[in-house]
N, C-alpha and C positions, 0 to 999 in steps of 0.2 A: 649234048652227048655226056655220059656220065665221066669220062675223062676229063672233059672241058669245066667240069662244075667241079670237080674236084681241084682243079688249078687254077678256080677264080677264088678259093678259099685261103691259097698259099700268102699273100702279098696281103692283107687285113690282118693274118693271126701276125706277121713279120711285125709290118706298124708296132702293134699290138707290143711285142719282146722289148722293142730300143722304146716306145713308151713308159716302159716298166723298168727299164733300166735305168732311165734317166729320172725317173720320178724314185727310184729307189737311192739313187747317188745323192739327190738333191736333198732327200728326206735325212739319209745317213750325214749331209754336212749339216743342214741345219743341225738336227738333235746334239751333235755334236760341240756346235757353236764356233765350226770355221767359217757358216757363215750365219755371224751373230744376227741377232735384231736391228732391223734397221738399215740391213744394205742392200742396195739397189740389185735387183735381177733384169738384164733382159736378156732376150729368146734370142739375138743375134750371137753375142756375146757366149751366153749357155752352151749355143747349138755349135758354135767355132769351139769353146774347151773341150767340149766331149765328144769332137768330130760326130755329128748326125744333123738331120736338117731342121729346121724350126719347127716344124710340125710335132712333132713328139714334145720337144721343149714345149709350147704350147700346152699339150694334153696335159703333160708331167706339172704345169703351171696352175692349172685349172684343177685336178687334182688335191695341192697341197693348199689352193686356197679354201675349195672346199673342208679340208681337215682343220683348216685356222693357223695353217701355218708363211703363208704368205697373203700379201692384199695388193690385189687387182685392180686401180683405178685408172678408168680410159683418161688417156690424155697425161696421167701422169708417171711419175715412175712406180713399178713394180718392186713391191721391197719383201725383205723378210719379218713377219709380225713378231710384236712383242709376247712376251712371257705373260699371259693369261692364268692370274691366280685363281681365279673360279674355276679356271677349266685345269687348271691342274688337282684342283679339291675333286672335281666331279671324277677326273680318271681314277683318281685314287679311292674313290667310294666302290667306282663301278670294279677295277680289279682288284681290291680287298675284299670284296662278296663272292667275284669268281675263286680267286688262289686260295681261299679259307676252308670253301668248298671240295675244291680240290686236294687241299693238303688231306681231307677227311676221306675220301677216295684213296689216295695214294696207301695210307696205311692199312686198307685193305687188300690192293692190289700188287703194292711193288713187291718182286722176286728180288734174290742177292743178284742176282746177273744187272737189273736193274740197279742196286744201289752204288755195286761197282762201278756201273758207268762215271753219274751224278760224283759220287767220289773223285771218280778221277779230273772232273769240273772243278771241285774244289780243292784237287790239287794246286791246277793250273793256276787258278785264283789267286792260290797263296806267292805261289811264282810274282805274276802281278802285282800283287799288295808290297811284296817284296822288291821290287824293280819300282816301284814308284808310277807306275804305269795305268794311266786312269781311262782311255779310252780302252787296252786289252781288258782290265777289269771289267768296263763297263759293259764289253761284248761277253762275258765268261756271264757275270751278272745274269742279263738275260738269257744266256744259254740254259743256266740251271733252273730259270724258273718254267724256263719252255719243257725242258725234259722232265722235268717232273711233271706238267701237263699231258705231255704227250706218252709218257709209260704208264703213266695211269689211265689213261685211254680216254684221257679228256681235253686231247689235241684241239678238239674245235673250240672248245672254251677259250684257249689260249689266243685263236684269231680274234676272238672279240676284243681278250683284253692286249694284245698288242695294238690295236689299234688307237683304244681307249688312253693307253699309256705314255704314249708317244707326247701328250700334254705333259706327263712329268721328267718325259726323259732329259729335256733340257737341264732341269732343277737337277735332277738325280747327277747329270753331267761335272755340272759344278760343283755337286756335295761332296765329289770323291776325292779332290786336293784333301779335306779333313774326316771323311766319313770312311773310307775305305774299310779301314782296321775291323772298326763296328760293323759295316756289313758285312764283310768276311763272317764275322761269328756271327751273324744272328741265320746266316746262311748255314755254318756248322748247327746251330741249336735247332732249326728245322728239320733238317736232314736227319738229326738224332731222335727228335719227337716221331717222327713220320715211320722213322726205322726202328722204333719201339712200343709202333701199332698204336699210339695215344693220340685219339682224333680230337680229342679238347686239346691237350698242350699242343699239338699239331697245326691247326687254327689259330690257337694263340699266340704261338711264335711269329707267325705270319701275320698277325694284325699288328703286333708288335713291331715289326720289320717294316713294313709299308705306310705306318705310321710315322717313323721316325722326319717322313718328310715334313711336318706340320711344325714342330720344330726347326726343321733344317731350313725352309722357305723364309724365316725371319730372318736370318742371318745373311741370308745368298741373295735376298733382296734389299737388306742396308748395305751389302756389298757392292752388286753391280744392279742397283735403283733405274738403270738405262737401258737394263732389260725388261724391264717391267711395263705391260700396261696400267694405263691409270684408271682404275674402273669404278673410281669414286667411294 
């Protein structure tokens, strides 16, 4: 009956919601580094913090191992992986070629109504920078580089590169105790090139900006060396 098949679809998409909600919670503590490298997860444990059943922990586990952000070996414990300096190089090849691109879109497409938004992004920012506050930043951060993707009408670029990015958000994490101030303005210097229709200085500010991690990674790894895989 067309009834009956339509409410055998209800209870898969459900799964589906607290799947994605726990593999979203778990992603946001990793990147964040409440839970650093190296500490034990299991699905018991998970599935009691975030009241829902192991199943989804599971999926949500399966998941983040696939992305490289946890490692799954039967029989032993389940932990958080290390900080993978390849794969932080690789994100950052991959969305400096997407947001370069786009900054040269943007300057043909963004309206004032448009730049007011973004503006008011880096208001808030400054708020942040100002309060000492490295995780708000850090969410302000990728708010402005998503809106600029997505008002220049190249939202779906941005799914690529958040995905891709997610390797350096840990790094970017730790940069903000000393980086903040600098990204703040390489954020203003963007936003000015972009709003002054210049698709080279536009580009350039951005390779500039996303660059600065190759630098920064030297530092944040003689730092905290425990986050680090050894990849020879």
């Amino acid at each position: 009956m067309p009834g009956n098949g339509a409410l055998s679809m209800l209870e898969p998409i459900q799964r589906s919601s607290i799947a994605d909600s726990v593999f979203e919670e778990l992603h946001r503590q990793i990147l964040r580094l409440e839970l650093p490298p190296g500490t034990k997860l299991s699905e018991f444990d998970v599935a009691r913090a975030l009241g829902v059943s192991r199943q989804p922990v599971r999926d949500a586990f399966y998941r983040l191992s696939k992305l490289g952000f946890i490692s799954i070996r039967p029989q032993r414990a389940t932990t958080v992986s290390a900080i993978s300096e390849r794969a932080v190089m690789q994100a950052r090849f991959i969305r400096l070629s997407i947001e370069a691109e786009t900054a040269r879109v943007a300057c043909k497409t963004l309206t004032e109504d448009d730049f007011a938004a973004i503006e008011a992004i880096i208001d808030q920012q400054a708020r942040a920078v100002a309060a000492r506050d490295p995780a708000a930043f850090h969410d302000l951060d990728d708010l402005f580089h998503r809106e600029i993707c997505e008002r220049s009408g190249t939202g779906f670029a941005w799914e690529t590169a958040r995905e891709m990015k997610s390797h350096m958000d840990r790094v970017r994490f730790l940069s903000l105790s000393f980086a903040s101030e600098r990204a703040f303005q390489e954020h203003k210097d963007i936003l000015a090139a972009i709003r002054s229709r210049n698709e080279e200085r536009a580009a350039e500010m951005v390779r500039v900006h996303l660059s600065r991690i190759l630098d920064q990674i030297v530092r944040i790894r003689a730092e905290n060396a425990a986050y680090f895989a050894d990849e020879g």
